[in-house]
C-alpha positions in Angstrom: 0.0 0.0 0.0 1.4 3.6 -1.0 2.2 5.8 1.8 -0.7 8.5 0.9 -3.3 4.9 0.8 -2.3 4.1 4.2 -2.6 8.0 5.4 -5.9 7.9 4.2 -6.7 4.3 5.9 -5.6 5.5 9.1 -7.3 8.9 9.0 -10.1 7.1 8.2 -9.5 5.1 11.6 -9.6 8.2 13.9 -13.3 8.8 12.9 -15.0 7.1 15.1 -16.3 7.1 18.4 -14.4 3.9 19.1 -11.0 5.9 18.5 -12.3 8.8 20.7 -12.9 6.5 23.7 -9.7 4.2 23.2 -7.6 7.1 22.7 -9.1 9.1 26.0 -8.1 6.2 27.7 -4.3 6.4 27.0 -4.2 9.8 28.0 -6.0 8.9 31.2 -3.4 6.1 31.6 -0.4 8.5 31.1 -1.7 11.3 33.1 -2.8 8.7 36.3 1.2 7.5 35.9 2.1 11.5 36.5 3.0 11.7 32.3 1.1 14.9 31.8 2.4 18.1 32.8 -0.7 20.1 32.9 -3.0 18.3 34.8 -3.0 15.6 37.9 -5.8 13.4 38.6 -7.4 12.6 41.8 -9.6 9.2 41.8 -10.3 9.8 45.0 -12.5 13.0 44.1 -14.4 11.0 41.7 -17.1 9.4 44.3 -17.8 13.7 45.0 -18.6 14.5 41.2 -21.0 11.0 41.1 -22.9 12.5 44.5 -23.3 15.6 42.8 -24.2 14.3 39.8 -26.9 11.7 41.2 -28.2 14.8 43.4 -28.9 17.0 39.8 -30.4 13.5 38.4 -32.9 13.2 41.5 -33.5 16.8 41.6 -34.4 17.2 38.1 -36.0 13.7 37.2 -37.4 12.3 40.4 -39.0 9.7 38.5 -35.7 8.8 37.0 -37.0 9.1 33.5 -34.2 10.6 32.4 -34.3 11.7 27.9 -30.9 11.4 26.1 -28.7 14.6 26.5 -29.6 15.7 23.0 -30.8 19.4 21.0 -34.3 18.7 21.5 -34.4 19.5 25.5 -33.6 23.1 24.6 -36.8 23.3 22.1 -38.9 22.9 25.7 -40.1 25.8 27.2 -42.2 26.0 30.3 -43.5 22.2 29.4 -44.2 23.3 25.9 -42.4 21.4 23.4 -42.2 23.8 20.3 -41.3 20.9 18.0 -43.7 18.9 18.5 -46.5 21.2 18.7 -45.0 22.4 15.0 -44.7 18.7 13.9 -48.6 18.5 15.4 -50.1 21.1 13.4 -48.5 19.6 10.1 -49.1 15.6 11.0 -45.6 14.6 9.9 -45.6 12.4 13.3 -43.8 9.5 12.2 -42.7 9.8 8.8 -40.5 10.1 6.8 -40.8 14.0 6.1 -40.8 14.8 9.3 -37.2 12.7 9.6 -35.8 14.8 7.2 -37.6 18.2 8.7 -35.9 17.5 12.1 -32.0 17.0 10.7 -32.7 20.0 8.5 -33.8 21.5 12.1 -30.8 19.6 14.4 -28.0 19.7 12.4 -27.8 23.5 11.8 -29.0 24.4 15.4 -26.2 22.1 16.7 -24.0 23.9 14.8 -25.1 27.3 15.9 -24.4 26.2 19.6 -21.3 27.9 20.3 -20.8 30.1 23.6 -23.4 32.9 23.6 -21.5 34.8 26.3 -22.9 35.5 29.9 -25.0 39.1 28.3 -27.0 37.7 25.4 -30.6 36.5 25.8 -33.3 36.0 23.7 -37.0 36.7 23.9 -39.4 34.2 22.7 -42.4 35.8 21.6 -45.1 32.7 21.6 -44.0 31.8 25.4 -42.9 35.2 26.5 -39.7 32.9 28.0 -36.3 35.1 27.9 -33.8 32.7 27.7 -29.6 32.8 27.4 -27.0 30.4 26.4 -28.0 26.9 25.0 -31.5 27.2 25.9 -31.9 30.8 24.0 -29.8 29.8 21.4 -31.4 26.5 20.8 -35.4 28.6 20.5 -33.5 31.5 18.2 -32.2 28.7 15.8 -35.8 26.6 16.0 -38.0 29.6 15.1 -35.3 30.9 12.2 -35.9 27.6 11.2 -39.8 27.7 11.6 -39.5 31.0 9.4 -39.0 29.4 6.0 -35.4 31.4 5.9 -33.2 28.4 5.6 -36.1 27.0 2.6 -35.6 27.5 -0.9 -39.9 27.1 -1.2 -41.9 29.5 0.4 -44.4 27.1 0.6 -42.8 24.7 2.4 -40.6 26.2 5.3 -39.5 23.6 7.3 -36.6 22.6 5.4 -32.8 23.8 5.2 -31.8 23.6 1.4 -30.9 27.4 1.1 -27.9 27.9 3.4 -26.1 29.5 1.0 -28.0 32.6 1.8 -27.4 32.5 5.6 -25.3 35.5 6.8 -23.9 37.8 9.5 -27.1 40.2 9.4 -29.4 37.3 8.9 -28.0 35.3 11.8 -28.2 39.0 13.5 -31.8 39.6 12.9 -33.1 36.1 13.9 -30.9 35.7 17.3 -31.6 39.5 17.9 -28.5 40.8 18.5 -27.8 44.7 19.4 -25.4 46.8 20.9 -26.9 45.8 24.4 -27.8 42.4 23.1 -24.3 41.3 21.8 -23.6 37.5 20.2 -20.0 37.3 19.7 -19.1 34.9 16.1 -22.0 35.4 14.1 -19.5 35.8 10.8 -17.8 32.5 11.8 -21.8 30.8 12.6 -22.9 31.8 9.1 -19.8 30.9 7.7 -20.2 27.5 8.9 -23.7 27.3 7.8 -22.8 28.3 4.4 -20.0 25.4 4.2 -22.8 23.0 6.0 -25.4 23.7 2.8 -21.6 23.6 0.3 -21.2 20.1 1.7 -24.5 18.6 2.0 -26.8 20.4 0.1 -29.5 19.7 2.3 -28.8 18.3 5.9 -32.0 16.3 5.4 -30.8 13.9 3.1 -28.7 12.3 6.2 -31.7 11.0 7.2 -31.9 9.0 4.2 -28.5 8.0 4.4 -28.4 7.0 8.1 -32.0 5.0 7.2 -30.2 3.1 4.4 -27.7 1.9 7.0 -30.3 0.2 8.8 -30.4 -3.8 8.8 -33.6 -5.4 10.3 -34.9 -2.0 11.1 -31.7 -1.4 13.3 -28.7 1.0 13.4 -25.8 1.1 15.5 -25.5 5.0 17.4 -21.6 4.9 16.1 -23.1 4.8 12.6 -24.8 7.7 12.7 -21.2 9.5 13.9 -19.6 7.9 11.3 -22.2 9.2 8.4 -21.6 13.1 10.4 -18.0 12.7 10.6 -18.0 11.5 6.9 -20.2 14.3 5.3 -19.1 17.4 7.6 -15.6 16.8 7.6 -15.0 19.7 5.0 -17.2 22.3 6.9 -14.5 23.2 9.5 -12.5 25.4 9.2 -8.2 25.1 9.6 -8.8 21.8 10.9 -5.9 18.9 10.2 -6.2 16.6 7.7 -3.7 13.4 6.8 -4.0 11.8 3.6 -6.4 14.6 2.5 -9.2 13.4 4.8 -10.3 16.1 6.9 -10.2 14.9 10.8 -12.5 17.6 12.2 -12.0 17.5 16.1 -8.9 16.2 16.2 -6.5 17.9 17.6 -2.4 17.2 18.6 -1.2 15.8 21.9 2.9 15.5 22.5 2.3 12.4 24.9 0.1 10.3 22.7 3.0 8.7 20.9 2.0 6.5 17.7 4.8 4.7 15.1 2.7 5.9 12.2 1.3 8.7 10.6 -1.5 9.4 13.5 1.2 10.1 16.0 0.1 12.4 18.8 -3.3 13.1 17.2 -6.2 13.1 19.4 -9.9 12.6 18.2 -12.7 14.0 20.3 -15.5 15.1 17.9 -17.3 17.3 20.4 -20.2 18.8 18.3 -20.6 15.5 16.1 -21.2 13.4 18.8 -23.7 15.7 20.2 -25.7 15.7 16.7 -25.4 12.1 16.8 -27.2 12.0 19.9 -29.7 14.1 18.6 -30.5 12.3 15.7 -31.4 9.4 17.4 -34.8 10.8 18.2 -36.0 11.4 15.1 -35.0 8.1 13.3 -37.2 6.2 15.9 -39.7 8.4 15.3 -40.1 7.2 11.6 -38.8 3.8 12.9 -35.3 3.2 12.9 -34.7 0.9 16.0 -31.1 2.6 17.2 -28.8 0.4 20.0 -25.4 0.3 20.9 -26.4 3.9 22.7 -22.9 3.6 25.1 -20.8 3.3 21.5 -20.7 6.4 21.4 -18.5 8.5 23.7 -19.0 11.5 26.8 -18.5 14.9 25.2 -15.1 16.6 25.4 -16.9 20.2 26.7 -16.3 22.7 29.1 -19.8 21.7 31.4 -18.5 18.3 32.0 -14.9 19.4 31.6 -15.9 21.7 34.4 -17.3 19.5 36.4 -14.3 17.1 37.2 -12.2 20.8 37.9 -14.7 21.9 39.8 -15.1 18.8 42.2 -10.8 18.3 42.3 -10.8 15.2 40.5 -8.7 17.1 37.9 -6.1 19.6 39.0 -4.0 21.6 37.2 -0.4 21.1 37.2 0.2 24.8 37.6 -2.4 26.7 39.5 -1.3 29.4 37.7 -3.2 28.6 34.4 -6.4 28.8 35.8 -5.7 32.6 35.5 -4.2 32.7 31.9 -6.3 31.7 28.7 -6.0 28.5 26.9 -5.5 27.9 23.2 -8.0 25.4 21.7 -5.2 23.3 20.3 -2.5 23.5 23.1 -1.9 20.3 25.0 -3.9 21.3 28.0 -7.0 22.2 26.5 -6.5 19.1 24.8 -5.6 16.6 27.4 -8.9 18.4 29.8 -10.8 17.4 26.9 -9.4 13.3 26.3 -9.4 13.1 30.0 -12.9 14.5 30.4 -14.5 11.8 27.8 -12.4 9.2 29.9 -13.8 10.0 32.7 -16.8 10.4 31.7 -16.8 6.6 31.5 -15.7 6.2 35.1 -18.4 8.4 36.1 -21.1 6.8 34.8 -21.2 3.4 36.8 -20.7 5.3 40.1 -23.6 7.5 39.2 -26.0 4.6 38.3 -25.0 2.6 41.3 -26.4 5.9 43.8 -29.8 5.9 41.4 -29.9 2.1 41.6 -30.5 1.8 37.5 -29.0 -0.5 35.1 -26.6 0.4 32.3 -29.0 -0.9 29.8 -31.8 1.2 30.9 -29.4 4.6 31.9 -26.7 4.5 28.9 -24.4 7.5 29.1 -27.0 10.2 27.2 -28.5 9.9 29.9 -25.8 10.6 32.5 -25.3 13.3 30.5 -28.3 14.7 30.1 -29.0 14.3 33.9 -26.5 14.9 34.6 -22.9 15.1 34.3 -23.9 18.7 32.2 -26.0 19.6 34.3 -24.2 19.0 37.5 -21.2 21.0 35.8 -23.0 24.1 35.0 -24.6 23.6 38.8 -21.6 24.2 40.2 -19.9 26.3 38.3 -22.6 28.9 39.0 -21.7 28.3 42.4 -17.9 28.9 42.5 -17.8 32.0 39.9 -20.2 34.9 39.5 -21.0 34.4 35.4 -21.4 30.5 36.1 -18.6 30.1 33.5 -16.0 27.7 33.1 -13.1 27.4 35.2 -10.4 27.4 32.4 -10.5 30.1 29.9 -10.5 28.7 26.4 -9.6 30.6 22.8 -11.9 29.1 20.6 -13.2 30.2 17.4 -16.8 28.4 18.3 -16.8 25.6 16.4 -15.2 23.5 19.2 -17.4 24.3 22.3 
């Protein structure tokens, strides 16, 4: 095989959720044997981060019927979920259309989910809600969506097959930004819509794709990474590639040492795994029987991330970088990140053993959703004033 073949075999290999999860675990390895620099972990602290974590699960969901951490939680407001009081009024439930409505819906809105900032809110006319961060964000992006703006046919709005026309003052005027209202990265959001529509035409047609994929009515939840990873590769921006496949969320770590050509590289595929999560709703709605839930891995983000600071179970190896900000791509950004998704999987048996449920009927969406995110954005508002994270991160917001 020629050298550029195998590049391309063994990028191939680092998209998946399977690489995520394997290589987390090295770092975790390295950094429990004192190998990282930047960060120390303490086991011991872990048991704290479950009892919080159980406590947000039980305060939130006292019946335990916890939904997957997925887009679709920040479409309810006040009990009212928007989507499926839209889906209602057209009776899509449970076809096909309506399938290929909610990715042209999910995909983009994920993708609009970077950091709002701690000042930005928006006001939801039909509920009257005000809402910030990933709750306002996620009702801006659903009624832009409900608007027809994203549709090439006026007469049928609830589709995404005009991205090309997204913008900075579009983006502005639907996620009502002002002077006092500011949204930082709306050139770099429509920018990434744009390149979403350049590469996929229509998100829609994933559906299709992911459908197709199906044997006996069933899909594997790493499949439906796989088909993201596959068909978004090209939409981010100054990302590596090796063997001219485009790795996405992949970034470089110096202690991850590999005798070939992905030497040091990292996968964590962030905001793909969260649209993959997403998506599973959706395809069981038209009928697509999804398992293998725990394939896919614990997000490498900053609420989770900030959870396992936050409770001590990770601690910086200088005290002093808590103070300083972070570049996306340096090693400690990315070794928080692996080491978050590792443990992530640690988490998640403790967690289940204090709500006395089974992995099979609490796989790790739900930990999340619970939850580990939850529990991390709980205590960060207790420990700092703007409830933010506890390492400052320079990200271009395609990352977080």
């Amino acid at each position: 095989m020629r050298g550029d073949d195998r590049d391309r075999v063994a990028a191939r290999g680092l998209l998946s959720s399977a690489a995520v999860r394997e290589r987390a675990q090295e770092l975790l390895a390295i950094a429990l044997a004192g190998g990282l620099s930047d960060w120390r972990v303490d086991l011991d602290r872990l048991a704290l981060a479950a009892d919080l974590t159980a406590e947000v699960v039980r305060a939130s969901y006292p019946d335990l019927k916890v939904p997957f951490h997925a887009r679709w939680r920040h479409f309810v407001v006040e009990g009212r979920d928007l989507w499926a009081e839209g889906l209602a009024a057209r009776g899509w439930a449970g076809r096909a259309e309506a399938g290929r409505a909610a990715f042209d819906l999910v995909i983009p809105s994920v993708l609009l989910d970077a950091g709002a900032g701690a000042a930005w809110r928006y006001r939801d006319a039909a509920t009257g809600a005000v809402l910030g961060r990933s709750e306002g964000l996620g009702v801006a992006s659903l009624r832009l969506f409900e608007s027809g703006a994203l549709s090439s046919d006026p007469a049928d709005p609830l589709r995404a097959d005009a991205l090309d026309r997204v913008d900075a003052a579009l983006l502005a005027r639907a996620f009502q930004v002002s002077e006092d209202n500011p949204l930082v990265g709306l050139d770099g959001r429509a920018a990434l819509l744009r390149r979403l529509g350049e590469a996929v035409g229509r998100p829609g047609t994933l559906f299709d794709v992911m459908a197709g994929r199906a044997r006996g009515g069933r899909l594997p939840a790493p499949v439906i990474l796989e088909v993201l990873l596959d068909a978004l590769g090209p939409i981010w921006p100054g990302r590596l590639e090796l063997g001219g496949v485009a790795l996405g969320d992949c970034w470089r770590h110096p202690a991850l040492r590999r005798d070939d050509a992905t030497d040091g590289l990292v996968p964590l595929h962030k905001l793909s795994q969260w649209m993959s999560y997403s998506l599973i709703e959706p395809l069981e709605a038209a009928g697509v029987e999804v398992h293998d839930i725990d394939g896919l891995t614990g997000l490498a983000e900053y609420r989770n991330g900030g959870l396992f600071v936050d409770t001590g179970v990770l601690v910086l190896g200088d005290p002093q970088d808590a103070g300083r900000a972070h570049p996306v791509d340096g090693p400690l950004v990315v070794g928080w990140r692996a080491l978050t998704v590792a443990l992530l999987d640690r988490l998640a048996p403790l967690v289940r053993e204090r709500l006395g449920v089974r992995a099979e009927d609490f796989p790790l969406a739900r930990v999340l959703e619970g939850g580990s995110w939850a529990a991390g954005r709980r205590i960060a508002r207790e420990l700092r004033a703007d409830g933010g994270p506890p390492i400052a991160v320079i990200s271009d917001g395609t990352v977080f």
